[in-house]
C-alpha positions in Angstrom: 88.3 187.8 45.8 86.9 186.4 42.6 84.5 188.5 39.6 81.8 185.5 41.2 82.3 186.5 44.5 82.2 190.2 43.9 78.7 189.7 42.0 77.1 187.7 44.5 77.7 190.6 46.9 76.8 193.1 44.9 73.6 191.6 44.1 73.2 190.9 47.5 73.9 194.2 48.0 71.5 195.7 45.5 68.7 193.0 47.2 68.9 194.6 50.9 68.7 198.0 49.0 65.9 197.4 47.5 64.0 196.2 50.4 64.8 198.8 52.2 64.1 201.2 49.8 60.3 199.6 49.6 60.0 200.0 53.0 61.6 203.5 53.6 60.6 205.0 50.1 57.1 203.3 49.7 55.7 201.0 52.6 56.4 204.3 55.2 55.2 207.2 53.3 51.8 205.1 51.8 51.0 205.1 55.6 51.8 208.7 56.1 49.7 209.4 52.7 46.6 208.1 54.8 47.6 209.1 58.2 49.2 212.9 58.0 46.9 215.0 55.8 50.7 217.1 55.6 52.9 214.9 54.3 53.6 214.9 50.4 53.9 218.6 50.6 55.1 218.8 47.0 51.9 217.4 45.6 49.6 220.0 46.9 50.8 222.7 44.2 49.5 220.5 41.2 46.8 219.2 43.0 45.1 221.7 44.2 45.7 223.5 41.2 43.7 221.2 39.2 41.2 221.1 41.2 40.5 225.1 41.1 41.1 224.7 37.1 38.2 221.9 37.4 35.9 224.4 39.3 37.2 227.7 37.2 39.0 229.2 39.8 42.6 230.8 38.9 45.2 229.3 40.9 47.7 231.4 40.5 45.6 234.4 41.9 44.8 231.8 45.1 48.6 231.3 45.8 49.0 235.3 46.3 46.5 236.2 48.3 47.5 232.8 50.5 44.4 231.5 50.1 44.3 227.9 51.6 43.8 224.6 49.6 40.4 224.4 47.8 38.3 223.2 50.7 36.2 220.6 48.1 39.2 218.9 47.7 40.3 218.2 50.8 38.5 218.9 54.5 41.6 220.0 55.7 43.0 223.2 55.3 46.2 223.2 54.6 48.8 225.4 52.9 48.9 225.1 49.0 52.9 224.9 49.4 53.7 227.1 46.0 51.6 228.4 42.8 51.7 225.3 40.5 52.6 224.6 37.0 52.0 225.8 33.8 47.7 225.8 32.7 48.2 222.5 30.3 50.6 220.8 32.9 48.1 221.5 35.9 45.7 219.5 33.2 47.9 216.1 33.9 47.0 216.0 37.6 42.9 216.2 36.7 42.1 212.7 37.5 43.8 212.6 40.8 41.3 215.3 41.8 38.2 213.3 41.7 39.8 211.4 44.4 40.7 212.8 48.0 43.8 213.4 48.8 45.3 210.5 50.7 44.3 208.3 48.0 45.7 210.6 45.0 49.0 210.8 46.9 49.5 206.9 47.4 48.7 206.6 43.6 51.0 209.4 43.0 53.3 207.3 45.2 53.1 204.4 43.3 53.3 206.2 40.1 56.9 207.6 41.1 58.1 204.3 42.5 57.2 202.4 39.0 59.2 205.2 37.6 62.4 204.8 39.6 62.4 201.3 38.6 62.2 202.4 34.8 65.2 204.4 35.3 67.1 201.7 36.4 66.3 200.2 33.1 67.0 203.3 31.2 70.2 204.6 33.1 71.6 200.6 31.5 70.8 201.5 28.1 72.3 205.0 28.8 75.3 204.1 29.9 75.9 201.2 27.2 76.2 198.4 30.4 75.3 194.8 29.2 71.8 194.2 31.3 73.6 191.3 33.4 73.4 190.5 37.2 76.4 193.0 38.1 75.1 195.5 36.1 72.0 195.7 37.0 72.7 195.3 40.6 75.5 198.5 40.4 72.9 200.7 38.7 70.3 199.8 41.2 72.5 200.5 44.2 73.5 204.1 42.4 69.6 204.6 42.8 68.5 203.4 45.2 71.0 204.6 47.5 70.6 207.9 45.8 69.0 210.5 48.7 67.0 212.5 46.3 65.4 209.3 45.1 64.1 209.2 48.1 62.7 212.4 48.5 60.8 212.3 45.5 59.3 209.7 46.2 58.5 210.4 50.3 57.6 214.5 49.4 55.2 213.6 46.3 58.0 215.7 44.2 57.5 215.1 39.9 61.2 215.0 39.0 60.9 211.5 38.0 58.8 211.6 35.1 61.5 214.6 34.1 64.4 211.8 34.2 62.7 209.7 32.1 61.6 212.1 29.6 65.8 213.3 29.6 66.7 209.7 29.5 64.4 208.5 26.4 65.4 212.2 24.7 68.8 210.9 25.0 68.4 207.8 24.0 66.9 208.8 21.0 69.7 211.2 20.4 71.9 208.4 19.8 69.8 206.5 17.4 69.7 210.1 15.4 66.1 210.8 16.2 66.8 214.3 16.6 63.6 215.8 16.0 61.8 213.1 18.3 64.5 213.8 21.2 63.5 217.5 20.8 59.8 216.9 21.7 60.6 214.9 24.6 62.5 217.6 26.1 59.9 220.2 25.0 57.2 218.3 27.4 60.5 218.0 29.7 60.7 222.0 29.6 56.7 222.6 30.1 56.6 221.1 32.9 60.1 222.2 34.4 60.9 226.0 32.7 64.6 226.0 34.1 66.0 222.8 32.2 65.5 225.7 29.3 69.0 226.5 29.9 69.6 222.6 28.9 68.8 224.3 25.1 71.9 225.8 25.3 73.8 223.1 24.8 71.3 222.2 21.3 71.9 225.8 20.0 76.1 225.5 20.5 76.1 221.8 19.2 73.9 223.2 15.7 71.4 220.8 16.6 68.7 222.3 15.1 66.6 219.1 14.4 66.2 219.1 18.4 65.2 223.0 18.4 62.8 222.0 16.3 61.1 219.8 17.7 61.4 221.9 21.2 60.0 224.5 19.4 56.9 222.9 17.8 56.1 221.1 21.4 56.2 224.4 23.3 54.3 226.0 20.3 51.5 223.9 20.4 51.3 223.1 23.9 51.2 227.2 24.6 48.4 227.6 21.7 46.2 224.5 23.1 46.2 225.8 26.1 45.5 229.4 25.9 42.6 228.1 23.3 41.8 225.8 26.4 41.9 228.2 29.6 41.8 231.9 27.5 44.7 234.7 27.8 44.2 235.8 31.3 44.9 232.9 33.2 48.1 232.7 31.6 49.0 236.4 32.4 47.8 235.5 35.8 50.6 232.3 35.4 53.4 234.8 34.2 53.1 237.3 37.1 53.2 234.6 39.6 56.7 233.6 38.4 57.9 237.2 38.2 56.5 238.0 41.8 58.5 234.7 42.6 61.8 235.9 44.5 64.9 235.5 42.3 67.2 233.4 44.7 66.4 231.5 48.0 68.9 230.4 50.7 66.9 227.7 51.4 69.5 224.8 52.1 67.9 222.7 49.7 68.3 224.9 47.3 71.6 223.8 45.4 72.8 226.3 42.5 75.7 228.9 42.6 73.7 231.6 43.1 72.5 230.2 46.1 75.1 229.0 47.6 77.1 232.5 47.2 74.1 234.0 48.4 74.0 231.8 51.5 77.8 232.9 52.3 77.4 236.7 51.1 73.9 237.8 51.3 71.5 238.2 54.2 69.3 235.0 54.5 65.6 235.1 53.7 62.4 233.5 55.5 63.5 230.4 55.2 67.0 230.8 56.6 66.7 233.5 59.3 69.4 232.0 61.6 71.9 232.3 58.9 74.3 234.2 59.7 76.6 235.3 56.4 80.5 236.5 56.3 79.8 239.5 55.2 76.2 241.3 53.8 77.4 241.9 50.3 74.6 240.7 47.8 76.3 242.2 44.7 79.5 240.6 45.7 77.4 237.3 45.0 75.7 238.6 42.0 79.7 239.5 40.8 80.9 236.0 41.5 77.6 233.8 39.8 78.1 236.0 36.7 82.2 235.7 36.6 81.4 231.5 37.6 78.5 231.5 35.0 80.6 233.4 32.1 83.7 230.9 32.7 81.6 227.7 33.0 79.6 228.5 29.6 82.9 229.4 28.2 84.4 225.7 29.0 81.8 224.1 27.8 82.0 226.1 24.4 85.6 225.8 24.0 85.1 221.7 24.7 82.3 221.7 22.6 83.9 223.1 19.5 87.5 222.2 20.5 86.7 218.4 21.0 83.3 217.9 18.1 83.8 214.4 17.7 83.2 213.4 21.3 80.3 211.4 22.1 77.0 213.4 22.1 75.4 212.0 25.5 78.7 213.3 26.9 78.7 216.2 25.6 74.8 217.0 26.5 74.8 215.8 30.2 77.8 218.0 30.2 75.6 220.8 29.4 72.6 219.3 31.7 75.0 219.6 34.6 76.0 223.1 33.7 72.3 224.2 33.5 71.3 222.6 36.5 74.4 224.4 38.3 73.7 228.1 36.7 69.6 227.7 37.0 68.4 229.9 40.6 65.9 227.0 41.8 67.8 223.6 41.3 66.7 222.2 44.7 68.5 218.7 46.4 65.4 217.0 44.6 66.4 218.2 41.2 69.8 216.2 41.7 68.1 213.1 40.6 68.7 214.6 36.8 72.3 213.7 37.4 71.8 210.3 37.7 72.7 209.8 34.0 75.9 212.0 34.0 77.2 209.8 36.7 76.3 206.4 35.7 77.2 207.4 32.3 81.1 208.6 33.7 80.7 205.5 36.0 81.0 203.3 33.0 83.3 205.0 30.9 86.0 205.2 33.8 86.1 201.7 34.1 86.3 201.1 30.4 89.4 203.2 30.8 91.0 201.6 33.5 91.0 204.9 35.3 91.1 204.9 38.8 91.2 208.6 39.5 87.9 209.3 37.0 86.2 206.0 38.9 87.4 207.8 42.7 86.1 211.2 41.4 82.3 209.8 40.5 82.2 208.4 43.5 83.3 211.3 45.6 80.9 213.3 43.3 78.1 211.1 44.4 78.9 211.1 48.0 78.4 215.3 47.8 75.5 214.8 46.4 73.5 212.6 48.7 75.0 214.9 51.5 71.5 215.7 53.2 72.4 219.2 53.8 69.0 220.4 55.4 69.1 217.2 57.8 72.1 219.4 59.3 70.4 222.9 58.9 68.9 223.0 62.4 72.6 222.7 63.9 73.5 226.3 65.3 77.3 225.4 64.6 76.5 225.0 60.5 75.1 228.3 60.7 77.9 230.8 60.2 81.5 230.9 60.4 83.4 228.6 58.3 81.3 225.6 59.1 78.3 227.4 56.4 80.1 226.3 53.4 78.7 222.9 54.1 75.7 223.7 53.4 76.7 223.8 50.1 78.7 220.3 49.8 76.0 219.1 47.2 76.6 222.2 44.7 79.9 221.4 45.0 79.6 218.1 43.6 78.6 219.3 40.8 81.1 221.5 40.4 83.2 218.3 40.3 80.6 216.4 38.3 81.4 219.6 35.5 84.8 219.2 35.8 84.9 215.0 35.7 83.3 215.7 32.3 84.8 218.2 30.5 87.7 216.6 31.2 86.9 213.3 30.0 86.1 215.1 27.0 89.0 216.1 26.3 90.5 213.0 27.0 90.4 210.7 23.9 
């Protein structure tokens, strides 16, 4: 078959994807944005947290005393599905609450889907791929075909906006805008606290033009809005998150901890049919903290060992590593690794190397494995069958390993 051939039908290819991507991730849940007061589940948090902020009421009290949604807001009473986000991020969801709710989730909708389409544009200028037909059709496929796409899009989720504000951070990164780069994940940080652990990989590297800049954004942002909403609500913010249970076994939930916790530990309200191997939660304490101490120590050793590799390697090396030792990475958080495997994508086939090319694309397949799809099975629920529960965990594991070998590969 000829390089022509093989475009057309990937292009072709990327063309059916995206139609049925506008159809499955847009058309279908617009309707159930009007239709199902229930569906977008993910949006009620920051919505409805606005809206108490807009009418002075703490949120974060709400949420523990399981108070229902803010009935001006919505006639419906539904649940608020979590506590929110940070006082000056809840502050970026204000003018979708002088709208009902149907209509702020199909603009939310389309906000997301205009996103995904700017990450296709950003993942090419990421990965260093000439913005031809092929190109642009391969990268489209990778994300459009990409599961937790999807379920950002379809459960009102705001990891988008976080992939672009990684992607642009990078990007500036490699023109040297260090200080720039830093800001961007600062706002990246506000609004999600666990990609902290991405800082590591700044503080290691001797970054510090990036610490800056993460340190003046998350400075001012915390003074402007303590000025903005007074001390209280904040201390009302910070015991929320510590009355927030340290691991789930949720099946979405996709981190070591969980997933040792899901084979070792007793299961929690959202799992109650789990059945473990054995009930040991400090052996799965033991094993995150061994896994977590020799996964930092890789990336260490290939940081200092190997200092002249590329930098966007080297930092979606350590955006995986976060995203694997952080206790609430969640199947919709996957979307982050996007760049790490369009970025290995591309630099195994500037290699010629077949095994880093089959590896990606095993690593992909684990993680658009819909693990909760299968949750309801009895058979996946104990036994040796539970360790698929966490296939997508594991290809991240592989995802790590793809890259630190690559870095040390020159």
């Amino acid at each position: 078959m000829t390089s022509i051939k093989k475009s057309r039908i990937l292009i072709l290819a990327a063309t059916l994807a995206f139609s049925f991507f506008i159809g499955r991730g847009y058309i279908f849940p617009l309707r159930e944005a009007f239709s199902n007061p229930e569906s977008h589940a993910a949006l009620r948090a920051g919505y409805f947290g606005a809206f108490d902020l807009r009418y002075g009421l703490d949120p974060y009290e709400r949420v523990r005393r399981c108070t229902v949604a803010n009935p001006k807001a919505h006639p419906y009473q539904m649940d608020r599905n979590g506590w929110g986000y940070f006082p000056l991020v809840e502050v970026a969801y204000l003018p979708l609450t002088f709208i009902n709710f149907p209509l702020a989730k199909a603009i939310f909708l389309s906000i997301n889907l205009l996103l995904a389409m700017g990450a296709i544009y950003l993942l090419l200028g990421f990965a260093d791929l000439k913005k031809d037909g092929p190109n642009i059709a391969a990268v489209t496929l990778a994300v459009l075909c990409f599961i937790p796409v999807m379920q950002n899009l379809t459960d009102g989720q705001n990891n988008l906006p976080i992939l672009i504000l990684l992607l642009w951070g990078m990007n500036c990164l490699r023109a040297g805008k260090d200080d720039k780069a830093g800001v961007l994940f600062g706002v990246a940080i506000l609004v999600k606290p666990a990609l902290a652990l991405f800082s590591l990989g700044f503080i290691v590297k001797r970054r510090y033009g990036i610490l800056k800049g993460l340190a003046f954004t998350l400075g001012v942002s915390f003074l402007a809005s303590v000025l903005l909403f007074g001390w209280k609500l904040h201390a009302s913010f910070l015991k929320a998150i510590l009355e927030e249970p340290a691991v789930s076994t949720w099946w979405s939930m996709q981190n070591l901890l969980s997933s040792f916790m899901r084979i070792f530990s007793h299961a929690d309200n959202n799992n109650p049919e789990i059945t473990p191997w054995v009930h040991q939660p400090a052996l799965a304490w033991m094993l995150w903290g061994i896994t977590v101490t020799a996964f930092l120590a890789i990336a260490c050793f290939v940081t200092f060992r190997f200092s002249k590799m590329p930098i966007l390697l080297n930092f979606t090396m350590w955006l995986v590593l976060s995203m694997l030792i952080a206790t609430e990475t969640y199947s919709g958080r996957l979307i982050w690794l996007l760049p790490a495997l369009c970025l290995l994508m591309a630099e195994g086939i500037r290699r010629a190397n077949k095994w880093q090319v089959a590896g990606i694309i095993l690593a992909y397949g684990m993680l658009n494995v819909p693990v909760v799809k299968f949750s309801s099975l009895p058979i996946f629920h104990q036994g040796p069958l539970l360790i698929f529960s966490n296939v997508p965990t594991a290809g991240m594991l592989l995802l790590f390993g793809i890259l630190a070998l690559t870095a040390c590969t020159p």
